[in-house]
Backbone as ProteinMPNN parsed JSONL, in Angstrom:
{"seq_chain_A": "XXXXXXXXXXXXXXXXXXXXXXXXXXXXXXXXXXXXXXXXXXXXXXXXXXXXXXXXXXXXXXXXXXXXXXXXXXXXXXXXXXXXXXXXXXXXXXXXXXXXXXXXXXXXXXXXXXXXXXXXXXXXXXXXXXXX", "coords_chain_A": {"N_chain_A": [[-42.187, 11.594, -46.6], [-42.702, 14.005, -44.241], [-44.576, 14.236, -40.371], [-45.22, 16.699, -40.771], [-45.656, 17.303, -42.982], [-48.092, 19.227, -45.541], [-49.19, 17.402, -47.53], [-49.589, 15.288, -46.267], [-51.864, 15.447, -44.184], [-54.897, 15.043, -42.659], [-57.225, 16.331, -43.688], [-56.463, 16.865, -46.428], [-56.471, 15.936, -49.863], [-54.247, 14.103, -50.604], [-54.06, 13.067, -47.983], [-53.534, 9.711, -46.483], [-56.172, 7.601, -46.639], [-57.175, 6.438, -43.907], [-56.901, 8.372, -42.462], [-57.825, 10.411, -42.92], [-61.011, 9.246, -42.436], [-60.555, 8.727, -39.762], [-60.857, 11.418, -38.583], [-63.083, 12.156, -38.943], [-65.829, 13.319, -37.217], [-66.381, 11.13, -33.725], [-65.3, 8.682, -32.068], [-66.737, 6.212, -32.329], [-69.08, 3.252, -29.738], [-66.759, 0.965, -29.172], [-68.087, -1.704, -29.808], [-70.214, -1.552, -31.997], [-68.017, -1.123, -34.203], [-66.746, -3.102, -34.219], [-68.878, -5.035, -34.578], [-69.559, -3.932, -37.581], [-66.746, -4.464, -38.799], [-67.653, -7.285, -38.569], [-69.48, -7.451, -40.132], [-68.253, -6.59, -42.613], [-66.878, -8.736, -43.321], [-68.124, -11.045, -43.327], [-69.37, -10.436, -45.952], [-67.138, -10.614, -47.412], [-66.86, -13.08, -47.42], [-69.074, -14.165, -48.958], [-67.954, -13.17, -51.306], [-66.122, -14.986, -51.798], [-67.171, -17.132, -51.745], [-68.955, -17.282, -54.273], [-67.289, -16.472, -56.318], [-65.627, -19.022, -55.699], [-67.675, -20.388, -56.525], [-68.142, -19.942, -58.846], [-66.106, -20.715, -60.496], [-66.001, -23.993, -59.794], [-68.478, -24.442, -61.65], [-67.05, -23.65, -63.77], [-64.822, -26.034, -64.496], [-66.991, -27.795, -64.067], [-67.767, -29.82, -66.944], [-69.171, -31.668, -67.951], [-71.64, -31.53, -67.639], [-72.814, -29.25, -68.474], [-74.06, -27.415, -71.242], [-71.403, -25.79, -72.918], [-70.967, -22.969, -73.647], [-73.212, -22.009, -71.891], [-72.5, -22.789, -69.261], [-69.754, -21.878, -69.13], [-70.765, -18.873, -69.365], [-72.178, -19.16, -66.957], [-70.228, -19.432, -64.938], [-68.46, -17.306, -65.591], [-70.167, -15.207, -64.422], [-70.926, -15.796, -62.218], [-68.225, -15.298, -60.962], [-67.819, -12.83, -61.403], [-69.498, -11.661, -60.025], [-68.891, -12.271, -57.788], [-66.373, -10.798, -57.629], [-67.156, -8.116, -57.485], [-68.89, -7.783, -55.309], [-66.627, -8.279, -53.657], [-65.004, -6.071, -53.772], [-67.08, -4.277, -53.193], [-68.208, -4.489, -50.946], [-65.683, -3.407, -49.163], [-66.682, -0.395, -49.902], [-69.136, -0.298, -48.312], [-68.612, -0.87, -46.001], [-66.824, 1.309, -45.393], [-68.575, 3.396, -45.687], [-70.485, 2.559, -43.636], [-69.048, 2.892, -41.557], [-68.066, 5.54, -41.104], [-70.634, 6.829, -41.141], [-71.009, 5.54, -38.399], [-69.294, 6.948, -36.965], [-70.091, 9.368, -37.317], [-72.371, 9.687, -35.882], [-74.536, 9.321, -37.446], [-77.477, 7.849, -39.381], [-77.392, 4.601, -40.178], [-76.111, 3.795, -43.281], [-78.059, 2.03, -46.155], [-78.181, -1.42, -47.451], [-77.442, -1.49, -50.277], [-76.197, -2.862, -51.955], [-77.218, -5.584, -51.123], [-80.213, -6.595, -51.931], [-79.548, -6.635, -55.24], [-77.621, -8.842, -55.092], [-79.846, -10.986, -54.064], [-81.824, -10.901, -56.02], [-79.691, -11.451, -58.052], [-78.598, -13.48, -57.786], [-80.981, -15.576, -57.082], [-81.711, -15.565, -59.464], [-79.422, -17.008, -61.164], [-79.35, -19.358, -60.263], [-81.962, -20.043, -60.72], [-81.359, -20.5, -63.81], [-79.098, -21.942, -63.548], [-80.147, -24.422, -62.459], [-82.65, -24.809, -64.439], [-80.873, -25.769, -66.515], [-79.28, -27.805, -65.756], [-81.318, -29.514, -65.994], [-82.827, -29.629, -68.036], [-80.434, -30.773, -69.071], [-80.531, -33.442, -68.838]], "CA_chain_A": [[-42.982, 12.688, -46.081], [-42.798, 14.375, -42.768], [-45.994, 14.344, -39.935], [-45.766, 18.262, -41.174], [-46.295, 17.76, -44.812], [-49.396, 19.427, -45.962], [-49.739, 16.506, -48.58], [-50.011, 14.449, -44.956], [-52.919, 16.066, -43.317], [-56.493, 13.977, -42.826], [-57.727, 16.851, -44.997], [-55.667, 16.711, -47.608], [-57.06, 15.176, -50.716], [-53.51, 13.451, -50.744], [-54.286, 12.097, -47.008], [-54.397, 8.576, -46.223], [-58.159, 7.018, -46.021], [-57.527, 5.924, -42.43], [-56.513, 9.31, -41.121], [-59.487, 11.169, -43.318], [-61.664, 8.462, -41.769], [-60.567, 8.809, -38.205], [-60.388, 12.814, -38.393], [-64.024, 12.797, -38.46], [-66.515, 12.656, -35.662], [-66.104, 10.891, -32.489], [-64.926, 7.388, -31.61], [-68.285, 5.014, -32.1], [-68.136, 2.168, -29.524], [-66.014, -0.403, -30.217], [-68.868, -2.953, -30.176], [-70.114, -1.182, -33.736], [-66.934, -1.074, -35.151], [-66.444, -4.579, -34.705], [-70.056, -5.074, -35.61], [-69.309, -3.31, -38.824], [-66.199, -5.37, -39.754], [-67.839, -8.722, -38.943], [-70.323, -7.711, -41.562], [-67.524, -7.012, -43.772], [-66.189, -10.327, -43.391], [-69.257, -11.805, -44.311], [-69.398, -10.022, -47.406], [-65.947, -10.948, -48.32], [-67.145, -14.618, -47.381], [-70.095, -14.339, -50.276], [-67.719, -13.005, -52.463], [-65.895, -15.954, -51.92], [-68.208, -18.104, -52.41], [-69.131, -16.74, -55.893], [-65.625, -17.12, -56.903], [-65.326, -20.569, -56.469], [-68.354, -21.233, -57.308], [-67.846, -19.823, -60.552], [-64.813, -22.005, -60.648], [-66.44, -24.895, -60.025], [-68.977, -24.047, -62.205], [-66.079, -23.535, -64.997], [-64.4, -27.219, -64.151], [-67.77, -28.71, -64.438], [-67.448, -29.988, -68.228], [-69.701, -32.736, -68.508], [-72.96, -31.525, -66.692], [-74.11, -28.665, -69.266], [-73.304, -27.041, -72.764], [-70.125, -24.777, -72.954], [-71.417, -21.713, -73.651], [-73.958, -21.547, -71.002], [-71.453, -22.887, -68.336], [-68.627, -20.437, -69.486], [-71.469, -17.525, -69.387], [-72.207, -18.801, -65.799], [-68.674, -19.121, -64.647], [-68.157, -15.524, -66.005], [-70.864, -14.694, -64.027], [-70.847, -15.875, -60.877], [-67.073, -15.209, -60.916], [-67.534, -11.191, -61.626], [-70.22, -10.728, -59.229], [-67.828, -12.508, -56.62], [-65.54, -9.737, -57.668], [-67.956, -6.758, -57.774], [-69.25, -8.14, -53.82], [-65.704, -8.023, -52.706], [-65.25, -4.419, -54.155], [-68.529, -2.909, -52.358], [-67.918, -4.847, -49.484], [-65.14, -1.981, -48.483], [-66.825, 0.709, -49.639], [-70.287, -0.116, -47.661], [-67.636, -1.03, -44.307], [-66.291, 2.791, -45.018], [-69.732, 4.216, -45.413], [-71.498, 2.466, -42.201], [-68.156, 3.322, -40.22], [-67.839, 6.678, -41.477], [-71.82, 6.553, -40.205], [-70.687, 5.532, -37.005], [-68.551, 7.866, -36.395], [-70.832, 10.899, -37.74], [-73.88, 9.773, -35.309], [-75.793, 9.238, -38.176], [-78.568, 7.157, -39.981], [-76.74, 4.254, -41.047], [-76.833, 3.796, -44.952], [-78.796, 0.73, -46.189], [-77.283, -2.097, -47.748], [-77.878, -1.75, -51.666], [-76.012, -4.516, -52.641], [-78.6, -6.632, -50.636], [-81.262, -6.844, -52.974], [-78.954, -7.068, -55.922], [-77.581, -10.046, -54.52], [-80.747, -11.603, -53.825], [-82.669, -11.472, -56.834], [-78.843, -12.269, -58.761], [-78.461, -15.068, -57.279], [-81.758, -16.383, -57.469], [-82.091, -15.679, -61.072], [-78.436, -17.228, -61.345], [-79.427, -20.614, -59.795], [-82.606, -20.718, -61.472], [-80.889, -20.831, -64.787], [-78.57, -23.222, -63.45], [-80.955, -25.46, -62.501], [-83.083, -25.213, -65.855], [-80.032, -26.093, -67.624], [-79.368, -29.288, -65.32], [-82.882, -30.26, -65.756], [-82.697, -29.454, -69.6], [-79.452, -31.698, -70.521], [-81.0, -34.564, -68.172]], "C_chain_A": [[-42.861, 12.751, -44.567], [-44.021, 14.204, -42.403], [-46.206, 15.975, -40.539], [-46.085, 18.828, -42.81], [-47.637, 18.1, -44.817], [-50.2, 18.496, -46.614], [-50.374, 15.446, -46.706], [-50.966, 14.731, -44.149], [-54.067, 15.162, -43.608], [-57.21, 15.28, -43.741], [-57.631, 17.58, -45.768], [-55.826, 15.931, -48.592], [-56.029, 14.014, -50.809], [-53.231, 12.408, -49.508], [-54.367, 10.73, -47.073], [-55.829, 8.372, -45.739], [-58.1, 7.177, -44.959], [-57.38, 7.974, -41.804], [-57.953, 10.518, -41.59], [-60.699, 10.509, -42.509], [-61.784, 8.962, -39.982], [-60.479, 10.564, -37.413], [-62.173, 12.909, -38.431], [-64.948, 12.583, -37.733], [-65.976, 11.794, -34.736], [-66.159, 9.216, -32.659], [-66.45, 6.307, -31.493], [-67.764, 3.991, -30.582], [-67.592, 1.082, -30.003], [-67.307, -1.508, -30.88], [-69.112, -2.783, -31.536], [-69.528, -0.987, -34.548], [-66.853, -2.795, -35.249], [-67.677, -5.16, -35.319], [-70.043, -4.985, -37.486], [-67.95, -4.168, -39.961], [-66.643, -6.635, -39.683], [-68.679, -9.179, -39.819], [-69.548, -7.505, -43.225], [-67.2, -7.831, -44.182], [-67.024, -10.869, -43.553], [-69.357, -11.355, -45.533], [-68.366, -10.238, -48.067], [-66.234, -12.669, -48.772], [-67.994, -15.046, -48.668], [-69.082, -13.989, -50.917], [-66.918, -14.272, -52.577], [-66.308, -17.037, -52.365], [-68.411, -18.045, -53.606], [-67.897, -17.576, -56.753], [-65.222, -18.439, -56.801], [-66.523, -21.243, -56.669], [-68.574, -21.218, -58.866], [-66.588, -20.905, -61.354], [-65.031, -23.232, -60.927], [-67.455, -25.249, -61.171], [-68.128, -24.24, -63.52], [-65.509, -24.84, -65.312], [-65.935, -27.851, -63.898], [-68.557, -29.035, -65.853], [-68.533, -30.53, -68.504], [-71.315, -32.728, -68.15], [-74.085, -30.349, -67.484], [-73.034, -28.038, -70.427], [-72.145, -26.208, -72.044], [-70.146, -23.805, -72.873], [-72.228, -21.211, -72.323], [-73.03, -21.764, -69.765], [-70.056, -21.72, -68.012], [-69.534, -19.486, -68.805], [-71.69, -17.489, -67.731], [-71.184, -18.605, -64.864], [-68.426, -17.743, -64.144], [-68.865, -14.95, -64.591], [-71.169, -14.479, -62.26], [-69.432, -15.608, -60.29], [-66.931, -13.566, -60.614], [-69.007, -10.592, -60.73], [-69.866, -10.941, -58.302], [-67.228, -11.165, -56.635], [-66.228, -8.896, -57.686], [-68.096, -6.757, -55.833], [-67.636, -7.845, -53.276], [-65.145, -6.231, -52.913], [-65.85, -3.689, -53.12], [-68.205, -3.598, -51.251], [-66.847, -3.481, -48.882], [-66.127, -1.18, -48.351], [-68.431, 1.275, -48.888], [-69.549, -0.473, -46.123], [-67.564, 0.476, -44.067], [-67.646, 3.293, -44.936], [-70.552, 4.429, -44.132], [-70.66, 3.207, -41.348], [-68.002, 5.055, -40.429], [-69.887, 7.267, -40.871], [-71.922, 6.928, -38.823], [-70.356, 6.701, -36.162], [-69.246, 9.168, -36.435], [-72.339, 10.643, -36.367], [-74.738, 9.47, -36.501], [-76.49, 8.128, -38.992], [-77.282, 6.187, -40.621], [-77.054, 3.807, -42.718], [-77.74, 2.145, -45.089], [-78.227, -0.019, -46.826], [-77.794, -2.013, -49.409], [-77.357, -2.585, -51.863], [-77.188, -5.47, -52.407], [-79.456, -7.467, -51.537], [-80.694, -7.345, -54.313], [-78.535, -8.017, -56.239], [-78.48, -10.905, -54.268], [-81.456, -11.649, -54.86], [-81.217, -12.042, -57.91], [-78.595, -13.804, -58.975], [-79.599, -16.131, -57.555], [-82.045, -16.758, -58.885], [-80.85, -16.527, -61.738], [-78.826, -19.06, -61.347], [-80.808, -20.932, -60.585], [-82.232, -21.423, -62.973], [-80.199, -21.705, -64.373], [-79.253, -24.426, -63.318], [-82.051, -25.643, -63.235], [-82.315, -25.646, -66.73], [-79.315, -27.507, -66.986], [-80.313, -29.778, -65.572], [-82.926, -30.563, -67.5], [-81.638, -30.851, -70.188], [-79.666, -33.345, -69.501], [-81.566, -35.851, -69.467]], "O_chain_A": [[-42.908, 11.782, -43.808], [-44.865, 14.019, -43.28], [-47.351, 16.385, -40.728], [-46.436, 19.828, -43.437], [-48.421, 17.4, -44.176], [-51.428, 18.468, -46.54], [-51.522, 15.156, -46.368], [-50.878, 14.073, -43.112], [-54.177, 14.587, -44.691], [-57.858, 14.825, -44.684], [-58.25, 18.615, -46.015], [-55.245, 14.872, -48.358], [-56.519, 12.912, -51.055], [-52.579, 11.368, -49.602], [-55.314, 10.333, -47.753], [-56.426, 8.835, -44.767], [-58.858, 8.048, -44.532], [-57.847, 8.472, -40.78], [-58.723, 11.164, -40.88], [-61.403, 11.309, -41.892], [-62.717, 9.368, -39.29], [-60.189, 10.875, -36.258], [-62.59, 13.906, -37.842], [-65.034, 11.389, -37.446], [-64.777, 11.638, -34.969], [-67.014, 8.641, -33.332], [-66.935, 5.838, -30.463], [-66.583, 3.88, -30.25], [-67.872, 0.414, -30.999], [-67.415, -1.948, -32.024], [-68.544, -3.502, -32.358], [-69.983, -0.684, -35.65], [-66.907, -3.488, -36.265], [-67.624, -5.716, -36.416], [-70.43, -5.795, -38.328], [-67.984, -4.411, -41.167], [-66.226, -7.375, -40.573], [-68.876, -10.308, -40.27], [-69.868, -7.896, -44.348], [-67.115, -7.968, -45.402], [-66.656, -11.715, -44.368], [-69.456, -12.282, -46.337], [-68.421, -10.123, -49.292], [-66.003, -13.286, -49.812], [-67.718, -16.047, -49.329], [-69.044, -14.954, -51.681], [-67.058, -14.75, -53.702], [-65.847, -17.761, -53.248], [-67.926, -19.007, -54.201], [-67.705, -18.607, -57.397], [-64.55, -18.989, -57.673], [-66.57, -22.443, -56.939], [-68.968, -22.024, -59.709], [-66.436, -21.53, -62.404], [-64.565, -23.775, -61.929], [-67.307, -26.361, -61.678], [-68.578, -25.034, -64.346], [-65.588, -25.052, -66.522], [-65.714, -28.832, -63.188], [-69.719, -28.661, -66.016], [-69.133, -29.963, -69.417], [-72.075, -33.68, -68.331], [-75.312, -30.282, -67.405], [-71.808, -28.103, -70.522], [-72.041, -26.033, -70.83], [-69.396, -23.305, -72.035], [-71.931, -20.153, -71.769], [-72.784, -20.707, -69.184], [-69.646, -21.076, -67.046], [-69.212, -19.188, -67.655], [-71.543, -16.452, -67.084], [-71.233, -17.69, -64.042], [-68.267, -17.218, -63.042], [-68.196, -14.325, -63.768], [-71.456, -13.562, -61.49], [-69.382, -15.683, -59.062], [-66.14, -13.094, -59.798], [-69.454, -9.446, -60.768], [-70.192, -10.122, -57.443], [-67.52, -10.384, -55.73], [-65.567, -8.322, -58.551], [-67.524, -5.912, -55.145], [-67.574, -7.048, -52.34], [-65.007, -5.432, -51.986], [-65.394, -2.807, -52.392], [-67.783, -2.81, -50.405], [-67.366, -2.624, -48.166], [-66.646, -0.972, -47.254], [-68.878, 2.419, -48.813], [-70.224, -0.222, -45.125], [-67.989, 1.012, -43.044], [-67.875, 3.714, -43.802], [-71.056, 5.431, -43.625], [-71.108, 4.011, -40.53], [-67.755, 5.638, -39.373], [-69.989, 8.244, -40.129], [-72.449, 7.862, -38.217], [-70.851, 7.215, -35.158], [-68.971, 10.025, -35.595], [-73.143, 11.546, -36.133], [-75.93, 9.401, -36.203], [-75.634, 7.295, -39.29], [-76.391, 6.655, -41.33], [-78.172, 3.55, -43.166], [-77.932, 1.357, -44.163], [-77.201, 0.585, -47.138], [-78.781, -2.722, -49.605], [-78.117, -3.535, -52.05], [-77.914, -5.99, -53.255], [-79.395, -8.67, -51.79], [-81.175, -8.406, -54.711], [-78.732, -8.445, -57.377], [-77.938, -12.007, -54.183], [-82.026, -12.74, -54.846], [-81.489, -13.019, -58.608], [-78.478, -14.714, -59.796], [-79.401, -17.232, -58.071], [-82.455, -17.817, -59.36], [-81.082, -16.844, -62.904], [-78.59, -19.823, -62.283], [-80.866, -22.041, -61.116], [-82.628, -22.537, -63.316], [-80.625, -22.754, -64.855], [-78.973, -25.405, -64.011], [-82.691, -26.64, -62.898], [-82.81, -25.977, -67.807], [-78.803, -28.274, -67.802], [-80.217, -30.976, -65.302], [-83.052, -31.68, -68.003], [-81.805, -31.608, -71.144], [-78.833, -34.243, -69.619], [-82.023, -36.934, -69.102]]}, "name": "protein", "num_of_chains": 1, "seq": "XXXXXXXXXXXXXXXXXXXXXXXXXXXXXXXXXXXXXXXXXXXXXXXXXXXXXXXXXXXXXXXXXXXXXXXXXXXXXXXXXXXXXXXXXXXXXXXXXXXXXXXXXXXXXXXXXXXXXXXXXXXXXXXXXXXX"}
């Protein structure tokens, strides 16, 4: 594709993200852009976390039944992967934010994450306490 393809235009459904992105409103300052990805990168970091802790979680054989271990595995494994997902598309939203002047959005995952988790670890640790 040429710069004069139509398919190539920022709004052009066939556009690249970045150039739809950067086609609208005005240049935030940098500080909130970098702001904005160092909260991405924390959110990639939790999803990380998840993921091997589901791992570990999966490779720890001898500490609770099979089923419930598997189920948490699963679990803490696919909400790793869900967190690294929304992590983009709450980066594009704030920055797309940024750039508009406006209200930035709120973090829904947040909460999600916070009672998951807790409800995640409580079961884990009724089911250490259980095969004690």
């Amino acid at each position: 594709m040429t710069a004069t393809d139509p398919a190539d235009t920022p709004d052009s459904p066939g556009g690249r993200w970045t150039d739809r992105l950067l086609a609208e409103g005005d240049d935030p300052d940098p500080r909130f852009t970098l702001a904005n990805e160092r909260t991405f990168l924390a959110w990639i970091r939790t999803a990380l976390a998840l993921i091997a802790g589901g791992i570990g979680l999966a490779l720890s054989g001898h500490l609770m039944d099979t089923a419930l271990r598997h189920g948490l595995a699963i679990g803490f494994s696919a909400t790793g992967a869900l967190v690294a997902a929304l992590a983009f598309r709450r980066w594009l939203r704030t920055e797309r934010a940024l750039r508009r002047a406006e209200t930035l959005p709120l973090p829904a995952l947040a909460p999600v994450m916070s009672y998951g988790l807790a409800f995640g670890a409580v079961v884990l640790l009724v089911a250490l306490l259980a095969t004690r």
